[in-house]
C-alpha positions in Angstrom: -93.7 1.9 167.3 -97.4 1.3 166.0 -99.8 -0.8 167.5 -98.7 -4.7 166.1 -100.9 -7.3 165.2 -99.7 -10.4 163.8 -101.8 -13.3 162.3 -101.2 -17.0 162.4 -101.8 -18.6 159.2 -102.7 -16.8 155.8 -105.4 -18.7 154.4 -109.6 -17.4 154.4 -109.6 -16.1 157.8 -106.3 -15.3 158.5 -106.3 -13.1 154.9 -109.6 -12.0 155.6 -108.6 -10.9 159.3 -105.0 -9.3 158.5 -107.0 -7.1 155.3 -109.7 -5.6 156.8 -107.6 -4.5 160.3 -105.1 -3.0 158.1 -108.3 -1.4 155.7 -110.0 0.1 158.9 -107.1 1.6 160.5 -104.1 2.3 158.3 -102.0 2.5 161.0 -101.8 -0.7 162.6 -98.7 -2.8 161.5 -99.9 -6.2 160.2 -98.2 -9.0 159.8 -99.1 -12.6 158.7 -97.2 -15.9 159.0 -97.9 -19.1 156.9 -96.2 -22.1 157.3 -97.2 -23.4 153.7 -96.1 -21.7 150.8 -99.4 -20.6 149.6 -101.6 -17.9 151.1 -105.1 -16.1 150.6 -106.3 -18.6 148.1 -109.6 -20.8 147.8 -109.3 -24.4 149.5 -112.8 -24.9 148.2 -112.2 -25.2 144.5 -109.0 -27.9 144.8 -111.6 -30.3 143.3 -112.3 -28.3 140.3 -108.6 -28.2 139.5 -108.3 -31.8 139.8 -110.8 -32.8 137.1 -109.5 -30.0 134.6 -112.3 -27.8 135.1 -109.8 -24.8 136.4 -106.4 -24.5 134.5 -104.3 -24.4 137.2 -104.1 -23.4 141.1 -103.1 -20.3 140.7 -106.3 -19.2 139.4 -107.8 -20.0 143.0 -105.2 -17.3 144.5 -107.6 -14.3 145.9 -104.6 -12.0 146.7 -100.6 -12.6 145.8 -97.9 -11.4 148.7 -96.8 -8.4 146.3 -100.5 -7.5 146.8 -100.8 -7.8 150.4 -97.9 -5.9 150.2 -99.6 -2.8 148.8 -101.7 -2.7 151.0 -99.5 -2.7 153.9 -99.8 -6.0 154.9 -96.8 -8.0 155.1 -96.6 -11.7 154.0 -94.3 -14.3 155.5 -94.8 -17.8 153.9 -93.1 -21.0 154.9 -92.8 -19.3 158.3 -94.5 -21.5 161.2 -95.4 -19.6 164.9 -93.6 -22.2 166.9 -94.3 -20.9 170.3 -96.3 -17.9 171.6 -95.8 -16.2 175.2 -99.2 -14.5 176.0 -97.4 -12.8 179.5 -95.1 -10.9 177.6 -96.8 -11.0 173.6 -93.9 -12.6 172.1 -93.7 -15.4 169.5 -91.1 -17.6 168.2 -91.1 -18.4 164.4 -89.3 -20.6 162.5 -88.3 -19.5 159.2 -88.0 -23.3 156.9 -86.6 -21.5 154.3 -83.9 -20.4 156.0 -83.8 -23.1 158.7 -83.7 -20.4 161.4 -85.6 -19.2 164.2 -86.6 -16.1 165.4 -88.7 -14.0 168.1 -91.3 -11.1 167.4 -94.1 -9.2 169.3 -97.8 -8.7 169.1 -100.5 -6.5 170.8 -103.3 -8.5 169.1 -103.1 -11.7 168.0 -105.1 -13.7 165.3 -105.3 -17.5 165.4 -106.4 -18.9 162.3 -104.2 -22.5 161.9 -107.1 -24.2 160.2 -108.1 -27.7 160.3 -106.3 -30.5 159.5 -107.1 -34.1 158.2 -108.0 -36.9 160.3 -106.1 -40.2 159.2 -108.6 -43.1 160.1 -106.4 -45.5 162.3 -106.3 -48.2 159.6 -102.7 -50.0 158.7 -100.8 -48.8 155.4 -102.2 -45.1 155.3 -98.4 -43.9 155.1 -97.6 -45.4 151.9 -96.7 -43.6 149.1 -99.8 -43.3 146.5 -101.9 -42.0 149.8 -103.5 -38.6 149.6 -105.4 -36.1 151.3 -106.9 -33.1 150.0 -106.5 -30.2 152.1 -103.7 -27.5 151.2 -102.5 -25.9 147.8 -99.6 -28.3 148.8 -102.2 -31.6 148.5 -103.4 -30.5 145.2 -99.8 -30.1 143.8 -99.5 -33.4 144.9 -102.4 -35.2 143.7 -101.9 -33.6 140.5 -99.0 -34.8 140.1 -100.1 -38.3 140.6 -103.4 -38.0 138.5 -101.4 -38.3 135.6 -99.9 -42.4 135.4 -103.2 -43.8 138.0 -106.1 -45.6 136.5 -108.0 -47.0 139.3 -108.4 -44.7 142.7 -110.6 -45.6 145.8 -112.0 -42.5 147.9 -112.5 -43.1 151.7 -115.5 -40.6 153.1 -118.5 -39.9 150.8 -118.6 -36.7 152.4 -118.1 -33.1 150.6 -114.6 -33.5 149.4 -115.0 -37.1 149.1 -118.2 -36.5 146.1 -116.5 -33.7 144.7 -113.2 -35.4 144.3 -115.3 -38.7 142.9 -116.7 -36.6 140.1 -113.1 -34.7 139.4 -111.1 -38.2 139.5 -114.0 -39.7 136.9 -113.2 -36.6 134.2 -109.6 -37.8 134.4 -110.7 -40.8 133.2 -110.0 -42.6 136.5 -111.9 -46.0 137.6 -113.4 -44.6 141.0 -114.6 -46.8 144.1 -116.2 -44.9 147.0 -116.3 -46.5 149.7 -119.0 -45.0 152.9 -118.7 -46.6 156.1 -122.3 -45.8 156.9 -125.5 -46.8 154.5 -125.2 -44.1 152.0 -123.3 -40.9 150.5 -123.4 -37.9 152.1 -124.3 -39.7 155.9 -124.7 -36.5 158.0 -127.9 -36.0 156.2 -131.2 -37.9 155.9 -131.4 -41.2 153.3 -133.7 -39.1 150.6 -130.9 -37.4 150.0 -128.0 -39.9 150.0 -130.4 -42.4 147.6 -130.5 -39.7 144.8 -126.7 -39.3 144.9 -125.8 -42.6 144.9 -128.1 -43.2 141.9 -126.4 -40.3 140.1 -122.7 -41.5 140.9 -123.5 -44.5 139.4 -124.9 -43.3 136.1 -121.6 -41.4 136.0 -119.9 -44.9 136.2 -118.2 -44.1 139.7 -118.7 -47.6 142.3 -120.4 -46.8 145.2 -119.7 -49.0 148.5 -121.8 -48.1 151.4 -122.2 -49.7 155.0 -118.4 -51.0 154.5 -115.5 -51.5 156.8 -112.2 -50.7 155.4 -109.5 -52.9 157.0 -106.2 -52.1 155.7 -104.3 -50.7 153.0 -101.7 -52.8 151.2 -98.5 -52.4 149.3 -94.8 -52.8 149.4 -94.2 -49.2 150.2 -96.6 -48.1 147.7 -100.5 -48.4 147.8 -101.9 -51.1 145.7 -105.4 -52.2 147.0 -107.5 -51.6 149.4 -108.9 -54.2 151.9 -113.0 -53.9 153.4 -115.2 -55.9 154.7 -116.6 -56.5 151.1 -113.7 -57.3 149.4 -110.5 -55.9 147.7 -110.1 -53.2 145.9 -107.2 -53.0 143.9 -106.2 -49.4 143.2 -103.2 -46.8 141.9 -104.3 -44.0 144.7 -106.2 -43.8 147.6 -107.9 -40.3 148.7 -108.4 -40.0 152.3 -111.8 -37.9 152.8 -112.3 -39.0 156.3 -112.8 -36.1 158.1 -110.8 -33.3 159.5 -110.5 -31.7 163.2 -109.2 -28.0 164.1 -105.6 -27.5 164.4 -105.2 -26.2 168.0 -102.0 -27.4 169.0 -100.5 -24.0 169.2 -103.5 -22.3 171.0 -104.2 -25.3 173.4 -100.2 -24.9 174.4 -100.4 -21.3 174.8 -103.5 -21.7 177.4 -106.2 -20.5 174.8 -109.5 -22.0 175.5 -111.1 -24.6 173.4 -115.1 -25.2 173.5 -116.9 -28.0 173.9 -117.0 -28.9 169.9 -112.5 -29.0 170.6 -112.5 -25.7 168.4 -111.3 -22.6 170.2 -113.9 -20.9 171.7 -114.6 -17.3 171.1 -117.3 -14.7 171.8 -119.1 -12.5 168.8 -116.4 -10.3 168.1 -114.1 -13.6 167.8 -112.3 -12.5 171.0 -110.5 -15.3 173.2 -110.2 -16.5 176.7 -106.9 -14.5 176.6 -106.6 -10.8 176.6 -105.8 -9.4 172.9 -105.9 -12.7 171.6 -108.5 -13.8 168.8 -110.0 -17.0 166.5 -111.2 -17.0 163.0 -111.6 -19.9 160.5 -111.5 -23.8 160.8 -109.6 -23.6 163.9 -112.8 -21.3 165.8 -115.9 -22.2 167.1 -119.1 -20.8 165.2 -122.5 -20.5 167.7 -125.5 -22.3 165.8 -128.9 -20.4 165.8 -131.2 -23.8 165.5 -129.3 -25.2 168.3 -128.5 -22.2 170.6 -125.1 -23.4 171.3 -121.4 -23.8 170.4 -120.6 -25.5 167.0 -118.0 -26.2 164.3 -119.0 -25.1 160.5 -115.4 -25.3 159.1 -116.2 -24.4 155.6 -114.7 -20.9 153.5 -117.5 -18.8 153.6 -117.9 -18.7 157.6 -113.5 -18.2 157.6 -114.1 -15.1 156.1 -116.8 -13.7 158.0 -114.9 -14.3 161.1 -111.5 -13.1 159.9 -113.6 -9.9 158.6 -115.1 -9.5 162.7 -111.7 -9.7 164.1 -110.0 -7.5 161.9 -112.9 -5.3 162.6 -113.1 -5.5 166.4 -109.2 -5.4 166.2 -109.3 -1.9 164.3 -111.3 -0.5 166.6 -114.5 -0.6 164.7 -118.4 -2.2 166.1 -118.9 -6.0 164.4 -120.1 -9.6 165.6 -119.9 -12.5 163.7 -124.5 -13.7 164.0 -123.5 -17.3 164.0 -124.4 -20.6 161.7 -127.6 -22.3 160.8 -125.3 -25.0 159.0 -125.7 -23.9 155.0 -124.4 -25.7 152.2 -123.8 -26.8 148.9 -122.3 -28.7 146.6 -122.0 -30.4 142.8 -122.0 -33.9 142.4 -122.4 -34.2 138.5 -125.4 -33.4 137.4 -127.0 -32.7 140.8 -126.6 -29.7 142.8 -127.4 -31.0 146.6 -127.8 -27.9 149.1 -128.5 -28.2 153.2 -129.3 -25.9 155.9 -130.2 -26.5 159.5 -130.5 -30.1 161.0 -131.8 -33.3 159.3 -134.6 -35.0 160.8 -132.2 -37.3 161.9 -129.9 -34.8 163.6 -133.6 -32.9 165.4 -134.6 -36.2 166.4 -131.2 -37.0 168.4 -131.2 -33.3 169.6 -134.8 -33.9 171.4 -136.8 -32.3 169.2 -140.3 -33.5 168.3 -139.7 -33.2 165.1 -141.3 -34.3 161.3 -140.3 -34.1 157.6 -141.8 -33.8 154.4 -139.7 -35.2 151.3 -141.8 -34.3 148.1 -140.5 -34.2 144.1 -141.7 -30.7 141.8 -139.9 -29.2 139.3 -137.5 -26.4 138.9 -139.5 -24.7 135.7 -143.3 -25.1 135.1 -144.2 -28.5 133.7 -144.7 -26.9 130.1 -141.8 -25.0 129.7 -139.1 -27.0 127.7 -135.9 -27.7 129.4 -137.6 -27.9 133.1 -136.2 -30.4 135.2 -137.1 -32.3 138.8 -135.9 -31.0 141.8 -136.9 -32.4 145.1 -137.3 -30.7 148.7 -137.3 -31.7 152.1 -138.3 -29.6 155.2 -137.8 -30.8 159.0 -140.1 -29.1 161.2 -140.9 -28.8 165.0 -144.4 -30.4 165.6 -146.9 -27.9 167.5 -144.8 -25.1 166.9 -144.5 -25.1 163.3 -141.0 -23.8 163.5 -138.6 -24.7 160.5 -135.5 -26.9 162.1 -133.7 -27.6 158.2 -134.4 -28.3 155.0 -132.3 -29.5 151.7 -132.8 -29.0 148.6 -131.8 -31.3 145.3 -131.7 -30.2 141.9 -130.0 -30.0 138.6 -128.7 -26.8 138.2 -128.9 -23.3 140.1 -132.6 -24.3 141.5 -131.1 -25.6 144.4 -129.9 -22.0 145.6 -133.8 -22.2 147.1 -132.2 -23.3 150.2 -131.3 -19.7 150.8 -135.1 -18.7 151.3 -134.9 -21.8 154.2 -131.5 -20.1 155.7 -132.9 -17.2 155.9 -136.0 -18.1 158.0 -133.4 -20.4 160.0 -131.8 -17.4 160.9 -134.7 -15.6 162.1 -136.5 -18.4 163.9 -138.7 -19.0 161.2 -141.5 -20.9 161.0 -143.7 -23.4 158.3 -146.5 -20.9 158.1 -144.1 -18.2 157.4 -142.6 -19.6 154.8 -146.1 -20.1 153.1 -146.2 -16.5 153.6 -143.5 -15.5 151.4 -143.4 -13.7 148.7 -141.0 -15.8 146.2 -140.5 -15.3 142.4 -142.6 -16.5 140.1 -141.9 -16.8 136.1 -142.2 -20.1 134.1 -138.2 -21.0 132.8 -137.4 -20.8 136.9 -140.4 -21.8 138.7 -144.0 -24.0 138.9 -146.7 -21.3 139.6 -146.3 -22.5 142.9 -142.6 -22.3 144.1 -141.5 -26.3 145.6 -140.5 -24.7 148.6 -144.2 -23.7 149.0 -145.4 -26.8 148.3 -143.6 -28.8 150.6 -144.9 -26.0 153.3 -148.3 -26.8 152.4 -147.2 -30.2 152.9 -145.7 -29.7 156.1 -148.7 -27.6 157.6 
């Protein structure tokens, strides 16, 4: 028999993990098991399904089975790793098609269960008409009930909770938001949040910041939901409160978690267990602004780690770098990108650190068609060094905030990024770039 290596849940980095072993050394046998009945698809574009925008959700399917299957790989779906026995690299599976359960082996192991959603500890959340918006199996879901509700309140202004917000109000949905802290988007600073909450409501959704919510009622069935502001009277209810790594199996099978409660693993995604290894929401990612341990659980990191481990497991050099905290997202109109820490965040981490916030434009001023866009940098005072940024615009303009992830990464600093050499033409840019002049600004 062949050198086995079996992977534990088929989504980014599980896919990503079991396709690039089984690419760098044919030989290994590769197997995958999913408890859900989707695998290798895009978790990140549910929202654009929702609102219509994308057909259906197959289209966010990378790779089928039958493909996997080509390559060597094979796919097990609605097959959940119920028990693992590092000692002797054996697992138990149970098979909920079939309703039965069965052992099998490993020499290297991938653990990529994912993340799973956090239900605030509020009454009523398991009444019918309540939703999260997770899995392939969520979106069937919420599809499903999209098509009688009128009126739906989103809790968590957070990434899924502004993109679902936009997809809900091109149903034609009445949407209240409701943010427990003073403003959308609260892990970054208020610049930010103040320009989305302006651009929700032109696009008619309710935005409820700094409120409490108390309860949930119905008879069975959602109906409205109860803050500290008042009553909401609604058809659905979205949870988008959050999520937290799904580590049941590894913490019971004596893998280490780190101190973010993500399993922690070194660069080449290897474990505190011989031959056993991490990748996507469920692993730790090591952030380069903060030198330490940290959880990024978003698609692009899932596949760069599922890529080192099925590197490192074939045999081949690779280390996953790390995170400076990148990302991006559509809220209408506005394209909001972050990278690195918020003043906020650099000021709680005990850095002396300062901002600059300042409004340009994504073309120069005479061009037709040229729009605002704003920037903000957070710098360390003295040194100069760059500690985040964001930047806000209407359209692709906001993909500046690669430039500032890129100096993140290499320990960049204010006066380097005056030093760069960025692109210059009128339809894409002022003569001087905005990033430059909120350096000049910051200096």
């Amino acid at each position: 028999m062949g050198e086995r290596l079996v992977v534990v849940g088929g989504v980014a980095g599980g896919a990503s993990a079991a396709a690039k072993a089984k690419r760098e050394n044919p030989d290994l046998e590769v197997v995958v098991y999913e408890r859900s009945g989707w695998v290798s698809y895009g978790a990140c574009g549910l929202p654009y399904v929702l609102s219509g925008e994308i057909p259906r959700l197959e289209k966010l399917v990378a790779r089928t089975p039958e493909e996997f299957r080509k390559q060597g790989v094979e796919i097990h779906a609605h097959h959940e790793v119920v028990d693992v026995d590092p000692e002797l690299r054996t697992l138990t599976v149970f098979d909920h098609k079939e309703g039965r359960t069965f052992q099998d082996r490993y020499d290297h192991l991938v653990l990529a269960t994912g993340a799973r959603p956090l239900i605030p500890p509020i009454p009523g959340t398991e009444q019918r008409g309540v939703y999260t918006l997770r899995s392939m199996e969520d979106g069937e879901a919420l599809l499903r009930a999209l098509e009688g509700a009128k009126r739906a309140a989103i809790l968590g202004a957070g990434y899924i909770g502004l993109e679902v917000a936009e997809a809900f109000r091109k149903r034609g949905l009445e949407v209240t938001l409701l943010e427990l802290k003073d403003r959308p988007l609260p892990h970054w600073d208020g610049e930010v949040g103040s320009l989305l909450k302006e651009e929700l409501e032109r696009h008619g959704v309710e935005v409820w910041t700094g409120v409490r919510v108390k309860a949930l009622r119905g008879q069975g069935r959602v109906e409205a939901v109860e803050t500290s502001e008042g009553v909401v009277p609604v058809d659905l209810v979205l949870l988008a409160t959050g999520i937290k790594p799904n580590t049941l199996l590894a913490q019971a099978m004596g893998v280490a978690l780190g101190p973010t409660g993500a399993i922690a693993t070194d660069e080449g995604m290897r474990t505190n267990l011989e031959g056993v290894y991490a990748a996507g929401d469920v692993a730790e990612s090591f952030h380069r602004v903060l030198k330490r341990p940290y959880w990024l659980p978003l698609g692009d990191v899932a596949n760069k780690q599922g890529r080192t481990a099925g590197s490192v497991i074939a045999g081949k050099e690779a280390r996953f770098a790390g995170v400076v905290g990148t990302a991006i997202f559509k809220a209408f109109g506005l394209a909001v990108a972050t990278t690195g820490l918020s003043l906020e965040a650099a000021l709680e981490e005990g850095f002396q650190a300062r901002k600059v916030f300042i409004q340009s434009r994504d073309g120069a001023h005479y061009y037709p068609g040229s729009q605002p866009l704003w920037v903000e940098l957070v710098h360390e005072e003295g040194t100069g060094r760059l500690l985040g940024g964001a930047v806000v615009a209407r359209g692709h303009g906001a993909l500046r905030i690669d430039a500032l992830a890129a100096l993140l990464h290499r320990g960049g600093t204010v006066e380097d990024l005056l030093a760069l050499d960025l692109a210059y033409a009128p339809p894409y840019s002022p003569v001087w770039d905005p990033l430059l002049i909120a350096a000049q600004q910051a200096r």
